[in-house]
Each structure stands twice: as structure tokens, then as C-alpha cells.
C-alpha positions as CSV (number, residue, x, y, z in Angstrom):
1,X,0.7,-42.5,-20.5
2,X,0.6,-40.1,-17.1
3,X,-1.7,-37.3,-17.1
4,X,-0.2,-33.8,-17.8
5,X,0.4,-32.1,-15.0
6,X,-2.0,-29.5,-13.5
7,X,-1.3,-25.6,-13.6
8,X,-3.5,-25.8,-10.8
9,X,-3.5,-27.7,-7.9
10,X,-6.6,-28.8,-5.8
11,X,-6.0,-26.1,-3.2
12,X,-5.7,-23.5,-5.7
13,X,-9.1,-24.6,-7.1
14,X,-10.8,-25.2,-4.6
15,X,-10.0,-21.2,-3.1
16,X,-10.5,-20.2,-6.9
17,X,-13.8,-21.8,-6.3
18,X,-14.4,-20.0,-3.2
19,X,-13.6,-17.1,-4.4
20,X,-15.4,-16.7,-7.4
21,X,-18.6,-17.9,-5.0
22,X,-18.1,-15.2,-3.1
23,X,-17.6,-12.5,-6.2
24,X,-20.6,-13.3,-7.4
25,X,-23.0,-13.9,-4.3
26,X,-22.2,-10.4,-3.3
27,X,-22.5,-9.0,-6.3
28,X,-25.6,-9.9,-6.8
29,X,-26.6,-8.6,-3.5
30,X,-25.1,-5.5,-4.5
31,X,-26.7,-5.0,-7.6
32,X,-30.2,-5.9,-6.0
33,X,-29.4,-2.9,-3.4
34,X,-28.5,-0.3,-6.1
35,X,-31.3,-0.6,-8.1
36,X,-33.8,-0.6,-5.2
37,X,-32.2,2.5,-3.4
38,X,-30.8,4.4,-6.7
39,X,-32.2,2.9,-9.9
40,X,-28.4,2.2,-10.7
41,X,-26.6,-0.7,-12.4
42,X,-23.5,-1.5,-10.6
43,X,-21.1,0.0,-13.7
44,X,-23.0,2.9,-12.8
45,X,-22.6,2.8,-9.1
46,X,-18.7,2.4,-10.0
47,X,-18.4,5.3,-12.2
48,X,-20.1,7.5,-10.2
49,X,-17.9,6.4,-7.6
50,X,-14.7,6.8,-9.2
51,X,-16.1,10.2,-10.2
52,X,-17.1,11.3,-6.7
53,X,-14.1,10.1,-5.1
54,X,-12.0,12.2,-7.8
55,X,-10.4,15.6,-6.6
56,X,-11.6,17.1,-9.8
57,X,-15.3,14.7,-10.3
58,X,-13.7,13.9,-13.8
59,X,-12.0,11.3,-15.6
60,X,-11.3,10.5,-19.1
61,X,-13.8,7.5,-20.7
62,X,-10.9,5.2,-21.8
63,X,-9.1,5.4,-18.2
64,X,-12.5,4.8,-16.4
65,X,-13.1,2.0,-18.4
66,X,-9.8,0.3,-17.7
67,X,-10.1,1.4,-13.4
68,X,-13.6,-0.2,-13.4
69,X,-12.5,-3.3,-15.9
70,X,-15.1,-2.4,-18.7
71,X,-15.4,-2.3,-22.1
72,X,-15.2,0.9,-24.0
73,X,-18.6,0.7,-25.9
74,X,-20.5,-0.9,-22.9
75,X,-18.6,2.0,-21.1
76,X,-20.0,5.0,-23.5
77,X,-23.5,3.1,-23.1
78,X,-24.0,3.7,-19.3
79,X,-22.3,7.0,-19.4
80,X,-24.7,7.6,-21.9
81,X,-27.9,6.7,-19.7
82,X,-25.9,9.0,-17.0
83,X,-25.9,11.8,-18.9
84,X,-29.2,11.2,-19.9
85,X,-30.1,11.4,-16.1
86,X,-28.3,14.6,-15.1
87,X,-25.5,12.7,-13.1
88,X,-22.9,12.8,-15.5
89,X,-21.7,15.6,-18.1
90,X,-19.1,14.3,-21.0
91,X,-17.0,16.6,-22.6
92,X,-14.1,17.0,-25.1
93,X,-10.8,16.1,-23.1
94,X,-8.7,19.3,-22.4
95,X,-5.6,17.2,-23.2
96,X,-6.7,15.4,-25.9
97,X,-9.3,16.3,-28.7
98,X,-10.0,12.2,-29.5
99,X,-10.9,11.1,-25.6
100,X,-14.1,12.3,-23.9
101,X,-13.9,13.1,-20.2
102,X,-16.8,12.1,-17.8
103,X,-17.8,14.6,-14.7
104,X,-19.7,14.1,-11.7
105,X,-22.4,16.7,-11.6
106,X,-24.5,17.5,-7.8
107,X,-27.7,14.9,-8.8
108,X,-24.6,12.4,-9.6
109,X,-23.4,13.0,-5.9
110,X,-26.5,13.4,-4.2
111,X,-27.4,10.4,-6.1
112,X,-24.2,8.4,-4.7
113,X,-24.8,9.5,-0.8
114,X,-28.2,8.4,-1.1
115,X,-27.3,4.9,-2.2
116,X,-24.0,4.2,-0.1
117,X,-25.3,3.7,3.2
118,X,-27.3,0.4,2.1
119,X,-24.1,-0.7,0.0
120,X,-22.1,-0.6,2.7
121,X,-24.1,-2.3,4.7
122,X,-24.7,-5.1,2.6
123,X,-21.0,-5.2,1.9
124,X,-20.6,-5.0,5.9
125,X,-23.2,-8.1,6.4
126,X,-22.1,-10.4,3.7
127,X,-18.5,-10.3,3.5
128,X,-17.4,-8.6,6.7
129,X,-19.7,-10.2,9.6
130,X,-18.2,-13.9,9.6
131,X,-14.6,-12.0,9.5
132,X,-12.9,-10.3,12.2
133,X,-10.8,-7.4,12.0
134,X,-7.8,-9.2,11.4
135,X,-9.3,-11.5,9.1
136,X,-10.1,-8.7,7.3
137,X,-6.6,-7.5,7.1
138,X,-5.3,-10.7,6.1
139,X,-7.8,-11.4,3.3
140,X,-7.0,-7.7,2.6
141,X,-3.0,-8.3,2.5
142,X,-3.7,-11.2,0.4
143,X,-6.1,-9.7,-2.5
144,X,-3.7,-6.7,-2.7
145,X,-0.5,-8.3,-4.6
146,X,-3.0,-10.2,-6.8
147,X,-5.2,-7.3,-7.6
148,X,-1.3,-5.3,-8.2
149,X,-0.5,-8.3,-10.2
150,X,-2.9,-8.7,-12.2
151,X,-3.0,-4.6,-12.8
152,X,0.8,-4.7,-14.4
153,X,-0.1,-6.1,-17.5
154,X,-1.0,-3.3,-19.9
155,X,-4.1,-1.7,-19.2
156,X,-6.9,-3.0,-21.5
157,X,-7.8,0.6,-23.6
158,X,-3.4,-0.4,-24.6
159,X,-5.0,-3.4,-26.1
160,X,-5.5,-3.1,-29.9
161,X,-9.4,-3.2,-30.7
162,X,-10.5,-6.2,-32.9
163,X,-11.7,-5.0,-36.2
164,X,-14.9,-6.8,-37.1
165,X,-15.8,-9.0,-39.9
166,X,-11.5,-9.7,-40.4
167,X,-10.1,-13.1,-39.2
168,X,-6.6,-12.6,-37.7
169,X,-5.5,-14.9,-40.8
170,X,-6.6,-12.0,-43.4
171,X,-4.1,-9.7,-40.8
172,X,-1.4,-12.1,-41.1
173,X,-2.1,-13.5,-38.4
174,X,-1.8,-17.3,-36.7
């Protein structure tokens, strides 16, 4: 009997391969830079980003946690030890009473300008220094449509929470 066919071919691995290698080696380099220049987790690097770079500092929790691909809790956990900083305030949502909305307060900024010269920099030695400019505009025009791709399935805070202690078959479910 022939083997099934493979949804993925040996070139498709092997730059799946790559690419994870790549995630995760700078990522770690990354998180070893924030937490030496800014006592900050990489979440927390991203939220206060996404806050910063916001024309009003805030966004509400549930939309953050989908931008920065996070769960909700682990989401409310580091906004949490944000607020508990002085670099984040959480409030009510003005739109809707059930979300929370997260701002950027001045430590969170001053906070964010400290640390961004060494993440750039690390981001600028690892990934960008054996690529040149158009390299980096090809590796940028092909991340894009996968990023956009993978973005138009329904945001994850769309996606029904599990309730615990219930198997899908006590649902009805397969």
C-alpha cells in the first residue's frame, strides 16, 4: 500500500523548519534584552507597545489579547502586574460595561523608550544584518499575505471559551 500523500512537501518543511528556528532564536534574544533593560516579559513589551503606538494609549483587554495572539486570562495576568507597576491603568470600557480597557500611563512610556533602543538593535543584528535591504523587502512581501492570511479566520476572543470540567460529549458534542 503507497504512503498517503504529504500536506507538506519537503521544501515546505524544511522553510517551516527555518522559520520556526528563527522565531524562536530571536525571541529568546528578545526576551533576554527586555528583562535586562526593563524588567519586562515580552507580552509586556507588546502591550505596552500596542498601547504606546495607539492614538488614544488605550485598547480594550479582549482586542489586545487577539492583536498580540494571547490568551485572555494570561492577558488579565500581565496587565495585572502592569497595573501593579504604574504602566498601565484598566478601566470599565466606555462602550461596553463587560470589557475592560487598558491605558498607557507616562512610567508605561517612559518605560517603553528606555527599553527600545536595545530591542531594536538586537532585532537589527539578528534578523536584519545577514539581509540586505531588498532581502528584507522580500522576506517582508512574503510574511505579509501569510500573516493577512492567517488573520482572516475569526479573531480568537470570537472563539467560544471551553467550559471546564465538561467533555464536548456532555455538550452534544463529537
Amino acid at each position: 500500500m503507497p504512503d498517503p500523500p504529504h500536506a507538506v512537501d519537503p521544501v515546505q518543511l524544511g522553510a517551516y523548519f527555518a522559520l520556526i528556528e528563527v522565531s524562536d532564536l530571536l525571541r529568546h534574544a528578545i526576551e533576554q534584552q527586555l528583562r535586562e533593560d526593563g524588567d519586562l516579559t515580552f507580552v509586556q513589551f507588546q502591550v505596552l507597545m500596542r498601547l504606546s503606538r495607539s492614538p488614544t494609549g488605550s485598547h480594550r483587554m479582549t482586542d489586545l489579547a487577539d492583536a498580540i495572539v494571547h490568551s485572555r486570562s494570561g492577558l488579565t495576568y500581565q496587565a495585572g502586574l502592569l497595573a501593579k507597576a504604574g504602566l498601565v491603568t484598566r478601566s470599565p470600557s466606555p462602550h461596553d460595561e463587560r470589557s475592560t480597557t487598558v491605558t498607557v500611563t507616562d512610567a508605561g512610556r517612559a518605560l517603553i523608550a528606555q527599553v527600545l533602543p536595545g530591542h531594536e538593535q538586537v532585532v537589527s543584528q539578528m534578523l536584519f544584518e545577514p539581509l540586505s535591504r531588498d532581502d528584507a523587502r522580500a522576506l517582508a512581501g512574503l510574511l505579509e499575505p501569510v500573516r493577512d492570511h492567517m488573520r482572516a479566520a475569526p479573531p480568537r476572543s470570537a472563539t467560544p471559551r471551553r467550559r471546564r470540567g465538561r467533555s464536548s460529549s456532555s455538550r452534544g458534542g463529537p
